[in-house]
MIPAVO-597679 format. One line per field, with one value per residue (C-alpha): residue in one letter; x negated, y, z. Coordinates in nm, 2 decimals. Example, Ala and Ser with C-alpha at 12.3 -4.5 7.8 and 13.67 -1.06 7.14 Angstrom:
! MIPAVO-597679
code A,S
px -1.23,-1.37
py -0.45,-0.11
pz 0.78,0.71
//
This chain:
! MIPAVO-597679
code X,X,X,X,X,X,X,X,X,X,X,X,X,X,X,X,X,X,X,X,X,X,X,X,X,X,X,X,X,X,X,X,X,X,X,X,X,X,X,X,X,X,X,X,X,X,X,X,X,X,X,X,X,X,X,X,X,X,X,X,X,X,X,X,X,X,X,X,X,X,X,X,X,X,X,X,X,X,X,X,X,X,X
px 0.00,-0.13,-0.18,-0.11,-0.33,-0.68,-0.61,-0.61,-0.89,-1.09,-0.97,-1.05,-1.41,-1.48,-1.34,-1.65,-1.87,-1.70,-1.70,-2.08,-2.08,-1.89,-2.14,-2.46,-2.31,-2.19,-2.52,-2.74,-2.68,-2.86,-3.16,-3.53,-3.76,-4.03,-4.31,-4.25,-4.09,-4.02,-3.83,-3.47,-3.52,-3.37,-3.42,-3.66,-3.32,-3.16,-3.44,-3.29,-3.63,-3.50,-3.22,-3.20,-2.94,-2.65,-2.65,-2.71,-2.38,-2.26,-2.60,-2.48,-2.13,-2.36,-2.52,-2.19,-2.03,-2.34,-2.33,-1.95,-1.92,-2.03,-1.79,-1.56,-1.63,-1.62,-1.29,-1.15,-1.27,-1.14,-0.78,-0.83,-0.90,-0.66,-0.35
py 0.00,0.35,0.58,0.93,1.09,0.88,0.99,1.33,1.33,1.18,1.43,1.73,1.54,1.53,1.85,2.08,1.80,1.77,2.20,2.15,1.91,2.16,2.44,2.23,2.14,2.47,2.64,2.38,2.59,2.88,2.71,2.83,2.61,2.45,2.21,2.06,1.79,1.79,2.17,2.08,1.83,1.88,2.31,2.43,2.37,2.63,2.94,3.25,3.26,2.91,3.07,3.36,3.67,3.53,3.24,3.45,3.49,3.08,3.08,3.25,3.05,2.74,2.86,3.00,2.65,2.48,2.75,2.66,2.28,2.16,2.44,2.30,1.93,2.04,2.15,1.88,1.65,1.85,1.83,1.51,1.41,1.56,1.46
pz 0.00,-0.08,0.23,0.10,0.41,0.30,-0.05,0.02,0.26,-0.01,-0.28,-0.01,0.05,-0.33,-0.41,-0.41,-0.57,-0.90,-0.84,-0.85,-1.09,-1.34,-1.25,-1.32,-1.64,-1.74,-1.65,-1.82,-2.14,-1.97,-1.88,-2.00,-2.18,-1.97,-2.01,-1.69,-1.65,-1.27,-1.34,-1.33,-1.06,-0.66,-0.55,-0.89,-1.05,-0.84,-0.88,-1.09,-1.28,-1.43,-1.60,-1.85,-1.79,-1.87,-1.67,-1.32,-1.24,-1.29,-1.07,-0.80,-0.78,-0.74,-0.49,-0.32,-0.36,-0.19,0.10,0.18,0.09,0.42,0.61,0.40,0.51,0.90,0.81,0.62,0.91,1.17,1.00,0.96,1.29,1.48,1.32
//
């Protein structure tokens, strides 16, 4: 049987990572050539300098989202938990 409250815990939970996901794909367009192969791996991927102009501002809604996604998760939990 489907229990409608652990569906939408898990829809809350995975929420802002398919938000990030979007982002990362929407800013990969904006990316600067590099020789490195290492530069869109874990934080280098997330430095202004690795974007040109245009991409700042999808940039800086990344960032935004990662800032609040654990907030987000202490909330979801706490509704969670106490009903």
């Amino acid at each position: 049987m489907i229990h409608i409250p652990s569906i939408l815990f898990a829809a809350l939970i995975l929420a802002p990572l398919m938000l990030l996901g979007y982002l990362h794909f929407r800013l990969f367009r904006y990316r600067r050539p590099t020789d490195s192969p290492f530069a869109w791996s874990a934080i280098r991927a997330l430095r202004p300098d690795q974007y040109v102009e245009k991409g700042q501002d999808l940039l800086r809604r990344l960032w935004l989202v990662l800032v609040l996604t654990i907030p987000w998760w202490v909330a979801v939990f706490a509704v969670f938990t106490v009903a």
